[in-house]
PDB file of N, H, CA, C and O in Angstrom:
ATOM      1  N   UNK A   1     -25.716  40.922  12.210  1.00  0.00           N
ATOM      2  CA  UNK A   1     -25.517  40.406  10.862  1.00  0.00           C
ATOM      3  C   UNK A   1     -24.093  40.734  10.408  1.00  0.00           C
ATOM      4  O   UNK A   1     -23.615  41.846  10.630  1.00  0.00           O
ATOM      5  N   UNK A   2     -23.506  39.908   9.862  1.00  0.00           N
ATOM      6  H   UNK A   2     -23.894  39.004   9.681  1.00  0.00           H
ATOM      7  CA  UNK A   2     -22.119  39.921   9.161  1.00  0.00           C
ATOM      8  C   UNK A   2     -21.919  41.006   8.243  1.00  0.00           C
ATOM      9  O   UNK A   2     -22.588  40.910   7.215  1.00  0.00           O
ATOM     10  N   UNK A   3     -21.429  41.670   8.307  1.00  0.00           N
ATOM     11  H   UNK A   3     -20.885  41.748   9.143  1.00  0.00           H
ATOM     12  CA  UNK A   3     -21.384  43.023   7.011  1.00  0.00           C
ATOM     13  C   UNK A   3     -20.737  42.005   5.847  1.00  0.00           C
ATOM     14  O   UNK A   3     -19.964  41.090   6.131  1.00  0.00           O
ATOM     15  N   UNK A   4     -21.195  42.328   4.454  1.00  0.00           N
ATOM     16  H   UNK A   4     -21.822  43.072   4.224  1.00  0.00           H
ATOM     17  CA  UNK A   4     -21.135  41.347   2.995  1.00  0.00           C
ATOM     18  C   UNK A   4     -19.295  41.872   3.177  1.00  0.00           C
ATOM     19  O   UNK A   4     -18.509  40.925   3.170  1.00  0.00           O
ATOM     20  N   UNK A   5     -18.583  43.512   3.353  1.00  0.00           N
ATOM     21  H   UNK A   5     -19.222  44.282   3.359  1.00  0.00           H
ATOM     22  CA  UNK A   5     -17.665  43.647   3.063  1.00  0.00           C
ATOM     23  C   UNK A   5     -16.145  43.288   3.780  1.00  0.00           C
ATOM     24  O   UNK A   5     -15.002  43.492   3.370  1.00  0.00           O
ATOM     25  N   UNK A   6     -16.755  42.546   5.266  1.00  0.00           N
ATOM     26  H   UNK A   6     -17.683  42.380   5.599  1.00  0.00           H
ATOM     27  CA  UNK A   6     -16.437  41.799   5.886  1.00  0.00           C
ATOM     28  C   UNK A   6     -15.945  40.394   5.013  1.00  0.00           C
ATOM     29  O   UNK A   6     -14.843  39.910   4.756  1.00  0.00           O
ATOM     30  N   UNK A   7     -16.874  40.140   4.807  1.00  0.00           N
ATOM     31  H   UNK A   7     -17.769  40.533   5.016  1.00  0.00           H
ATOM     32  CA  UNK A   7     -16.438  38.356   4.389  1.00  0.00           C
ATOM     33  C   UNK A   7     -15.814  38.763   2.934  1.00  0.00           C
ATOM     34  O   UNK A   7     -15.210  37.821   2.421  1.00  0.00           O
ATOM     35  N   UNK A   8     -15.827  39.884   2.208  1.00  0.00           N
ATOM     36  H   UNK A   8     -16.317  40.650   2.625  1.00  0.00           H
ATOM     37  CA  UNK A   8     -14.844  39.878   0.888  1.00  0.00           C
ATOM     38  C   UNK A   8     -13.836  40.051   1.487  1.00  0.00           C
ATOM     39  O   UNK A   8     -12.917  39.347   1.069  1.00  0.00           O
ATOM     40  N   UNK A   9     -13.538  40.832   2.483  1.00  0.00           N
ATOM     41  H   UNK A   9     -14.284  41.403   2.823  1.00  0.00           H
ATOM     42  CA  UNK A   9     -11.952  41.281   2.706  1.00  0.00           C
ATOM     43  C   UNK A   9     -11.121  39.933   3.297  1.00  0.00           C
ATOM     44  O   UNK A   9      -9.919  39.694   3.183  1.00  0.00           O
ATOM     45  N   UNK A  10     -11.939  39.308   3.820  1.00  0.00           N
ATOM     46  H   UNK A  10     -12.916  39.503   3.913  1.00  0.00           H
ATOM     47  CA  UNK A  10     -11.895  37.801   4.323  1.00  0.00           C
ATOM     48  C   UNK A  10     -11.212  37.026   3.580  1.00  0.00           C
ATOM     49  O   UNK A  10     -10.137  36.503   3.873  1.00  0.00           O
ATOM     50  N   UNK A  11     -11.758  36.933   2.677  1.00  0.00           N
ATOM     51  H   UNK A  11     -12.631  37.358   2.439  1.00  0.00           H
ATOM     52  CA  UNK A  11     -11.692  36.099   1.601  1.00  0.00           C
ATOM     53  C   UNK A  11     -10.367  36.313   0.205  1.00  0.00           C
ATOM     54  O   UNK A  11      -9.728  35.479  -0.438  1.00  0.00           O
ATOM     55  N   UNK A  12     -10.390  37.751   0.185  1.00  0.00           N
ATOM     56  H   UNK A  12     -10.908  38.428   0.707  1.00  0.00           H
ATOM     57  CA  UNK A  12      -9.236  38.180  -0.243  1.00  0.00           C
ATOM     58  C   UNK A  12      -8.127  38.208   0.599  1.00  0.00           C
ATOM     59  O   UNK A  12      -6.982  38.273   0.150  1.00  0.00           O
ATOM     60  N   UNK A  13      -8.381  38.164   1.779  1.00  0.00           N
ATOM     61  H   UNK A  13      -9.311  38.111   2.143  1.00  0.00           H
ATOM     62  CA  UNK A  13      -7.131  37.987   2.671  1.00  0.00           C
ATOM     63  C   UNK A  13      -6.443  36.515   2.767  1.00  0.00           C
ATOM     64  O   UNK A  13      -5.258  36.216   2.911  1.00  0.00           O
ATOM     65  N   UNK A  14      -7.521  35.759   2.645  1.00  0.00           N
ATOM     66  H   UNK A  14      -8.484  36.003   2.528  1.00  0.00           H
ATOM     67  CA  UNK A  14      -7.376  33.852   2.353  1.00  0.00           C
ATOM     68  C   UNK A  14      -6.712  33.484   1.192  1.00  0.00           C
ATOM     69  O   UNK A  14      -5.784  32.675   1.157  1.00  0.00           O
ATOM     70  N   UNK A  15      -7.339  34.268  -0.074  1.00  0.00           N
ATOM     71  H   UNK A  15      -8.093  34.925  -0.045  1.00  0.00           H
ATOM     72  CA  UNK A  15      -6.641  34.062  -1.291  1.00  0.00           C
ATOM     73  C   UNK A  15      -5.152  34.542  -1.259  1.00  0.00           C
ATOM     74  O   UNK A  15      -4.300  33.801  -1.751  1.00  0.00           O
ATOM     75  N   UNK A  16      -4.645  36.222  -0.488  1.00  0.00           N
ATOM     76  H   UNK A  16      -5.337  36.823  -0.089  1.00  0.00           H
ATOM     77  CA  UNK A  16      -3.950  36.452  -0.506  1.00  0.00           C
ATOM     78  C   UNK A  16      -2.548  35.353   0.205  1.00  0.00           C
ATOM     79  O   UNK A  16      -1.529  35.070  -0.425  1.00  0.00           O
ATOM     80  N   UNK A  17      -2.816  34.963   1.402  1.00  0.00           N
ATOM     81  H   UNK A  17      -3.644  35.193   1.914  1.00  0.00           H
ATOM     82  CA  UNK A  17      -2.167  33.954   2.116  1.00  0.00           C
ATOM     83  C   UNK A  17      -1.730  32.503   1.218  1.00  0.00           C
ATOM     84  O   UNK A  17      -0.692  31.843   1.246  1.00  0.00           O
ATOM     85  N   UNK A  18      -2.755  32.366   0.580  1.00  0.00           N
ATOM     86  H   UNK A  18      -3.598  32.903   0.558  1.00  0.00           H
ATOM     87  CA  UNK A  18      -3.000  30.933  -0.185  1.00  0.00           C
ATOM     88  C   UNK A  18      -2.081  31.312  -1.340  1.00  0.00           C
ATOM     89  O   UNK A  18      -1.144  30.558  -1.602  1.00  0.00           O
ATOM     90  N   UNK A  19      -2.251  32.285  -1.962  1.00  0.00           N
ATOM     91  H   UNK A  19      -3.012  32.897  -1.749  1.00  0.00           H
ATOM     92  CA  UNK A  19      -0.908  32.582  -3.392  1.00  0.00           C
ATOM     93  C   UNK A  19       0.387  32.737  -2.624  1.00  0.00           C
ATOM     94  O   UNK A  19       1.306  32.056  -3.080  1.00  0.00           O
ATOM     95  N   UNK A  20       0.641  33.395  -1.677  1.00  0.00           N
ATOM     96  H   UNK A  20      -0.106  33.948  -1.306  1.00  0.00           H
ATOM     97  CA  UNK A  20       2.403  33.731  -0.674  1.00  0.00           C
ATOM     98  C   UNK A  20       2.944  31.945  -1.040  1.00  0.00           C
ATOM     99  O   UNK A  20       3.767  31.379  -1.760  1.00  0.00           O
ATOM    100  N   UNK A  21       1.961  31.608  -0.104  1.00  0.00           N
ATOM    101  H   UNK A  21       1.293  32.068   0.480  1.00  0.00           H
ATOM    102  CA  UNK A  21       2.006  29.915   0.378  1.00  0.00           C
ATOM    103  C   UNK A  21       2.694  29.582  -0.732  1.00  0.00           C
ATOM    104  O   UNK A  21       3.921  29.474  -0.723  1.00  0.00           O
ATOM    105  N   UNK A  22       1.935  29.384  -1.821  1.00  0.00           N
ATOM    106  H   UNK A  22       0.938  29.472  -1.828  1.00  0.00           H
ATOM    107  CA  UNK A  22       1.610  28.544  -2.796  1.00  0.00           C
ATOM    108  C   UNK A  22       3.273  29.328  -3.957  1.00  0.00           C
ATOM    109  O   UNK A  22       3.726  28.614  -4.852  1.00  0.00           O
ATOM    110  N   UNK A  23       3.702  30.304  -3.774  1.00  0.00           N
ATOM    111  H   UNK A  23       3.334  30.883  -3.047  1.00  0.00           H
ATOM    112  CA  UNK A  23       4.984  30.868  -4.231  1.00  0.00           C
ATOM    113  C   UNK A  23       6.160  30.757  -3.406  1.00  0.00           C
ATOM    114  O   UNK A  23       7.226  31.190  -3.845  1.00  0.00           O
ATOM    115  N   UNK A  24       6.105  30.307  -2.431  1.00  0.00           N
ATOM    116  H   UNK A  24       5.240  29.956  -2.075  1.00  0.00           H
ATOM    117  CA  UNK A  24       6.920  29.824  -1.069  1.00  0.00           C
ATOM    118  C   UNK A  24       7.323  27.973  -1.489  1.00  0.00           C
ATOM    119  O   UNK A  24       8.403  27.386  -1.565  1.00  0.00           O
ATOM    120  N   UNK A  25       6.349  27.655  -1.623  1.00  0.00           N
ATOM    121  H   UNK A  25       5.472  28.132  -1.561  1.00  0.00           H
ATOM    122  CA  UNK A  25       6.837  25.983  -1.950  1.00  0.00           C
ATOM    123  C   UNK A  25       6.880  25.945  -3.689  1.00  0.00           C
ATOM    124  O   UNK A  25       7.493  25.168  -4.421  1.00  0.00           O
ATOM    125  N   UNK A  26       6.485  26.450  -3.842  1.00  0.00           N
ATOM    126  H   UNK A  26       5.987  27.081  -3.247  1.00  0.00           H
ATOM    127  CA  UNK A  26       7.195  26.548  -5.478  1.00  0.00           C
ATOM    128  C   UNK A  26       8.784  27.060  -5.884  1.00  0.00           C
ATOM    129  O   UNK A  26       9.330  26.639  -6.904  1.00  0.00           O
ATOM    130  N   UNK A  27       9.220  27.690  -5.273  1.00  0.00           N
ATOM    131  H   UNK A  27       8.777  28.033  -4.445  1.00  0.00           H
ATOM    132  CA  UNK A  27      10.383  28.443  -5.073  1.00  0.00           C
ATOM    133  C   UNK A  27      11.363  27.318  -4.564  1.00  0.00           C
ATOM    134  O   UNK A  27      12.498  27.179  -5.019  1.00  0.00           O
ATOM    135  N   UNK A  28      10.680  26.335  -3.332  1.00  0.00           N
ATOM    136  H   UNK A  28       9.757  26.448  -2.963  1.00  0.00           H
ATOM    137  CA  UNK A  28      11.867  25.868  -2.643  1.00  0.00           C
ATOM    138  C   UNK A  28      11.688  24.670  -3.500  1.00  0.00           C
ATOM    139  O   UNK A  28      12.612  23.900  -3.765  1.00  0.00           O
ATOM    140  N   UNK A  29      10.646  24.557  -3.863  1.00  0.00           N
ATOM    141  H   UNK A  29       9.896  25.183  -3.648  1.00  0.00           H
ATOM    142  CA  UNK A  29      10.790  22.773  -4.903  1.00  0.00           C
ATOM    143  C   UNK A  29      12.090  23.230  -5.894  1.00  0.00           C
ATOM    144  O   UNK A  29      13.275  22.898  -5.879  1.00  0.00           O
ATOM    145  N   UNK A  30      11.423  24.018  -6.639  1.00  0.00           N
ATOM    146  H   UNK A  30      10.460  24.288  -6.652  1.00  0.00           H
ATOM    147  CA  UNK A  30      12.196  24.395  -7.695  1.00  0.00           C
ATOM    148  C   UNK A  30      13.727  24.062  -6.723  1.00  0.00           C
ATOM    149  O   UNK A  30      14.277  23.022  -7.084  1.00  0.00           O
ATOM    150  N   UNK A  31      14.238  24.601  -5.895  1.00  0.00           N
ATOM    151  H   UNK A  31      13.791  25.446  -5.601  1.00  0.00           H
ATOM    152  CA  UNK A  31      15.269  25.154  -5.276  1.00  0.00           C
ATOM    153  C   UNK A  31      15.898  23.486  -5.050  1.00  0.00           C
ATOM    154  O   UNK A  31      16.913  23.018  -5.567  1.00  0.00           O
ATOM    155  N   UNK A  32      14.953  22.814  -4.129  1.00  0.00           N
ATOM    156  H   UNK A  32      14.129  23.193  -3.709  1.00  0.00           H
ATOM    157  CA  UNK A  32      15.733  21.528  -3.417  1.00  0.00           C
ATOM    158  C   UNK A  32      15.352  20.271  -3.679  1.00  0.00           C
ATOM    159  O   UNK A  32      14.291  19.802  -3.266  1.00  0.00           O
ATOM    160  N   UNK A  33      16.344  19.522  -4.513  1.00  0.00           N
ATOM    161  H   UNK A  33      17.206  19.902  -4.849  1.00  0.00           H
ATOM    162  CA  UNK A  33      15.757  18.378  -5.529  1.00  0.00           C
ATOM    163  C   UNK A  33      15.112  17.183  -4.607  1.00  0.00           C
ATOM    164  O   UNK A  33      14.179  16.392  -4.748  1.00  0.00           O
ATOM    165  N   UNK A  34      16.194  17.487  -3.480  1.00  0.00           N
ATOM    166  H   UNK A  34      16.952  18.129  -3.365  1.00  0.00           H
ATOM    167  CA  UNK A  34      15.755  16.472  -1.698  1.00  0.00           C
ATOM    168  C   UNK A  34      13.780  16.933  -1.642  1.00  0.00           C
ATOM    169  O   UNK A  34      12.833  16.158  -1.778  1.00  0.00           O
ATOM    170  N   UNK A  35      13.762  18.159  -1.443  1.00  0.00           N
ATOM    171  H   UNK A  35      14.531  18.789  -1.332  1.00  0.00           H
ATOM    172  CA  UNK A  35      12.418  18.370  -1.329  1.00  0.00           C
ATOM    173  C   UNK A  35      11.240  17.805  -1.974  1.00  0.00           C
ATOM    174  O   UNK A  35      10.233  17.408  -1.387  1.00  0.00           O
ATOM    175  N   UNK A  36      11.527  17.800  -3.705  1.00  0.00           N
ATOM    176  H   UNK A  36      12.345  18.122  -4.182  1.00  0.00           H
ATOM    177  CA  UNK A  36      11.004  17.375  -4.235  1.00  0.00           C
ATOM    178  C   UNK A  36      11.038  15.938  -4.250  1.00  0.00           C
ATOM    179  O   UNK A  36       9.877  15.612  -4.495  1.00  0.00           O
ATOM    180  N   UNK A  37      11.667  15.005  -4.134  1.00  0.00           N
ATOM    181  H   UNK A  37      12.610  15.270  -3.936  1.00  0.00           H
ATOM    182  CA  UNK A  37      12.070  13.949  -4.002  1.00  0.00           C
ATOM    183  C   UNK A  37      10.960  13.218  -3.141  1.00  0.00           C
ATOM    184  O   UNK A  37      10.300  12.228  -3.455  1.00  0.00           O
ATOM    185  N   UNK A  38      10.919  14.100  -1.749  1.00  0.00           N
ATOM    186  H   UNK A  38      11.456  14.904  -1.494  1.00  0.00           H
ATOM    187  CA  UNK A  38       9.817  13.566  -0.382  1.00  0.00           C
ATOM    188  C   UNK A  38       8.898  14.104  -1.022  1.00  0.00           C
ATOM    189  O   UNK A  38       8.173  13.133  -1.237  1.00  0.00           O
ATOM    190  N   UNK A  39       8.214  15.317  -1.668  1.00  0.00           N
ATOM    191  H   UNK A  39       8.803  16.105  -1.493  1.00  0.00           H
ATOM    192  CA  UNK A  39       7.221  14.857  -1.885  1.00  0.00           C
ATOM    193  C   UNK A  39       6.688  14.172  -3.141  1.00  0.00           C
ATOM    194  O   UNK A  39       5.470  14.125  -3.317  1.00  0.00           O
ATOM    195  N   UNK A  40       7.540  13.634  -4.029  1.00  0.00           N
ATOM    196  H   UNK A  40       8.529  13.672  -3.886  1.00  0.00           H
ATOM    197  CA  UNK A  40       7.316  12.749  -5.169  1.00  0.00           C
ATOM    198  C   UNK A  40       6.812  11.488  -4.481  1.00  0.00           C
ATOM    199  O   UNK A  40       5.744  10.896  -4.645  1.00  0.00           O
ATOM    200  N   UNK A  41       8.019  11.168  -3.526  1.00  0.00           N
ATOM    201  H   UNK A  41       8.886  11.648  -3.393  1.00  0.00           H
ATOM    202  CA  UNK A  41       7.602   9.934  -2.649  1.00  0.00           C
ATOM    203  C   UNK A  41       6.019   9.734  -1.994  1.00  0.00           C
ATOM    204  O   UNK A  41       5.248   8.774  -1.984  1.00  0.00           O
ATOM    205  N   UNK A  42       5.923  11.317  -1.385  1.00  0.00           N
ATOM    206  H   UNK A  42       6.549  12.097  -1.393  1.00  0.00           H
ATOM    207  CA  UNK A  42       4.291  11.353  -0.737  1.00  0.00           C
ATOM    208  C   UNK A  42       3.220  10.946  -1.554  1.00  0.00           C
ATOM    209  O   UNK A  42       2.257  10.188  -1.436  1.00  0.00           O
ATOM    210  N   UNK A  43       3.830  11.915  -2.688  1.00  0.00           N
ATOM    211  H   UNK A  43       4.612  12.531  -2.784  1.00  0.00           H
ATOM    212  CA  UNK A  43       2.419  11.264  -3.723  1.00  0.00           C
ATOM    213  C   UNK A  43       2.336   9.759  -3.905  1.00  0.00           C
ATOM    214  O   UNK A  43       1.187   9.356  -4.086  1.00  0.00           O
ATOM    215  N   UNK A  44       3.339   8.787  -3.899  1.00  0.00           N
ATOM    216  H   UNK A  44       4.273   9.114  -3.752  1.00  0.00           H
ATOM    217  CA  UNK A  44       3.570   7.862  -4.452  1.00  0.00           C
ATOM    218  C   UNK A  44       3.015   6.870  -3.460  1.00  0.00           C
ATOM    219  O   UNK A  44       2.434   5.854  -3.843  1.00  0.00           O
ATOM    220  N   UNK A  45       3.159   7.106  -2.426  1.00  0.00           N
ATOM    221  H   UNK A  45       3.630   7.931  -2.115  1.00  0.00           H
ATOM    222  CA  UNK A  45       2.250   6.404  -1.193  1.00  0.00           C
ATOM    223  C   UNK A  45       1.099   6.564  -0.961  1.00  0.00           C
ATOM    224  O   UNK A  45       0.329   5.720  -0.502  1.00  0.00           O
ATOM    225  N   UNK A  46       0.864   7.660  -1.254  1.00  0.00           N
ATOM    226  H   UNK A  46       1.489   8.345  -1.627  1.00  0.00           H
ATOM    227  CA  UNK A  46      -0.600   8.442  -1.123  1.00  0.00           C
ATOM    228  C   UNK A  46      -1.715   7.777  -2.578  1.00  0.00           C
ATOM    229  O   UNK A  46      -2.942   7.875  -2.603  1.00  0.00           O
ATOM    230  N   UNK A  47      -1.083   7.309  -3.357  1.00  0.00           N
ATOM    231  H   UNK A  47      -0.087   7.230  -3.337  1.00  0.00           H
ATOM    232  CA  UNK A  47      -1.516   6.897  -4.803  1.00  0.00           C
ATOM    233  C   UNK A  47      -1.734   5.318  -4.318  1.00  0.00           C
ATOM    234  O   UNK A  47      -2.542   4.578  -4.880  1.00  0.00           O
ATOM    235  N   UNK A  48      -1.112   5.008  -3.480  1.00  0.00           N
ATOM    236  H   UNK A  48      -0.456   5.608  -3.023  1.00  0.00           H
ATOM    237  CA  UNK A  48      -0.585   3.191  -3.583  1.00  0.00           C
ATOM    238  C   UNK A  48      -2.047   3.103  -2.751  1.00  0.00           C
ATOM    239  O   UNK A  48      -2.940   2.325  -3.084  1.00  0.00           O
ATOM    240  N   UNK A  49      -2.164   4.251  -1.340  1.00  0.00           N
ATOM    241  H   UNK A  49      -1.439   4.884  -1.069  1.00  0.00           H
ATOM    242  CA  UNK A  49      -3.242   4.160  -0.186  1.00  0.00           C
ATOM    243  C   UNK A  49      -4.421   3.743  -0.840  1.00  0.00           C
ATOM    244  O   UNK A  49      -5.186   2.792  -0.679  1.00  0.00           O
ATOM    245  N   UNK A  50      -4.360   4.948  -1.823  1.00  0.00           N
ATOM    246  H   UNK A  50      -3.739   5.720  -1.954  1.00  0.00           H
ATOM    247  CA  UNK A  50      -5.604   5.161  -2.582  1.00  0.00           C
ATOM    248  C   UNK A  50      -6.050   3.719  -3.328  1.00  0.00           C
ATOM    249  O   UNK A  50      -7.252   3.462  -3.261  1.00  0.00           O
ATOM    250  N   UNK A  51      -5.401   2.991  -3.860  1.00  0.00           N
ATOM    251  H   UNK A  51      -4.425   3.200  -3.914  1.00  0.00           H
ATOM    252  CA  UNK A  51      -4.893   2.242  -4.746  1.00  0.00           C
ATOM    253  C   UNK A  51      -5.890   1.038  -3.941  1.00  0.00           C
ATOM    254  O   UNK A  51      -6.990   0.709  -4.385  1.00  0.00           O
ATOM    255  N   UNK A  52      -5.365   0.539  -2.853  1.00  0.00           N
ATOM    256  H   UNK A  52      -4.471   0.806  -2.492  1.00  0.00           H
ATOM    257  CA  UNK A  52      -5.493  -0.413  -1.843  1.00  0.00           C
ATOM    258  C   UNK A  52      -6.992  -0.122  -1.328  1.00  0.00           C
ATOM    259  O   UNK A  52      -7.779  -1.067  -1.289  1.00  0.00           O
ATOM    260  N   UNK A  53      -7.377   1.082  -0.956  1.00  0.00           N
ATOM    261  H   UNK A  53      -6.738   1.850  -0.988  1.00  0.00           H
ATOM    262  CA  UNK A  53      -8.544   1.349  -0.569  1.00  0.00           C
ATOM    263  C   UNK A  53      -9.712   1.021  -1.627  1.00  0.00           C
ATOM    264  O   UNK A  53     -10.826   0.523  -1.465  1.00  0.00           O
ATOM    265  N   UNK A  54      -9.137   1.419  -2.604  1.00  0.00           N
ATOM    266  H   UNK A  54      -8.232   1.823  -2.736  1.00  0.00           H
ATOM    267  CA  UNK A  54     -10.337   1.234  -3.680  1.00  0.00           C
ATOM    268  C   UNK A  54     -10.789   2.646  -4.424  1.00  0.00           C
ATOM    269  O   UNK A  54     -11.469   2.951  -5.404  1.00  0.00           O
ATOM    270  N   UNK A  55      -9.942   3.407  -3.288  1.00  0.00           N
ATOM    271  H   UNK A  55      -9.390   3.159  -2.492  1.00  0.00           H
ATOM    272  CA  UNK A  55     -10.857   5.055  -3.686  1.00  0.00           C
ATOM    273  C   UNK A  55     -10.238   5.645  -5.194  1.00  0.00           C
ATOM    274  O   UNK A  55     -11.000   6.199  -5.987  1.00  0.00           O
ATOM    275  N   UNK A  56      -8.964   5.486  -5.453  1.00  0.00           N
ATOM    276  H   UNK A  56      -8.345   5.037  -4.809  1.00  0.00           H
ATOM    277  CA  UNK A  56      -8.591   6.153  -7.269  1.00  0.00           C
ATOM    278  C   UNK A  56      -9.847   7.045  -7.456  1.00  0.00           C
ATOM    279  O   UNK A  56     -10.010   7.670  -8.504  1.00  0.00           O
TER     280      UNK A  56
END
């Protein structure tokens, strides 16, 4: 059986990774207007996909 304090440390270790991440591309957006730019664009294709599919 899985020890319960196993899957918290788990899980706090996931969250922990997921906030670094998540302060890592915030930093460089902020930082590189190019960056932001591609992914303004991503969304913008990704919206059109959606768009075409039907899914919105």
């Amino acid at each position: 059986m899985t020890d319960p304090l196993n899957i918290i440390l788990a899980l706090v270790g996931m969250a922990a990774i997921a906030f670094i991440a998540w302060k890592l591309v915030g930093r460089q957006e902020s930082g590189d207007p190019k960056f932001r730019a591609k992914l303004d664009a991503d969304d913008e294709r990704a919206r059109k996909g959606r768009e075409r599919s039907g899914i919105s």
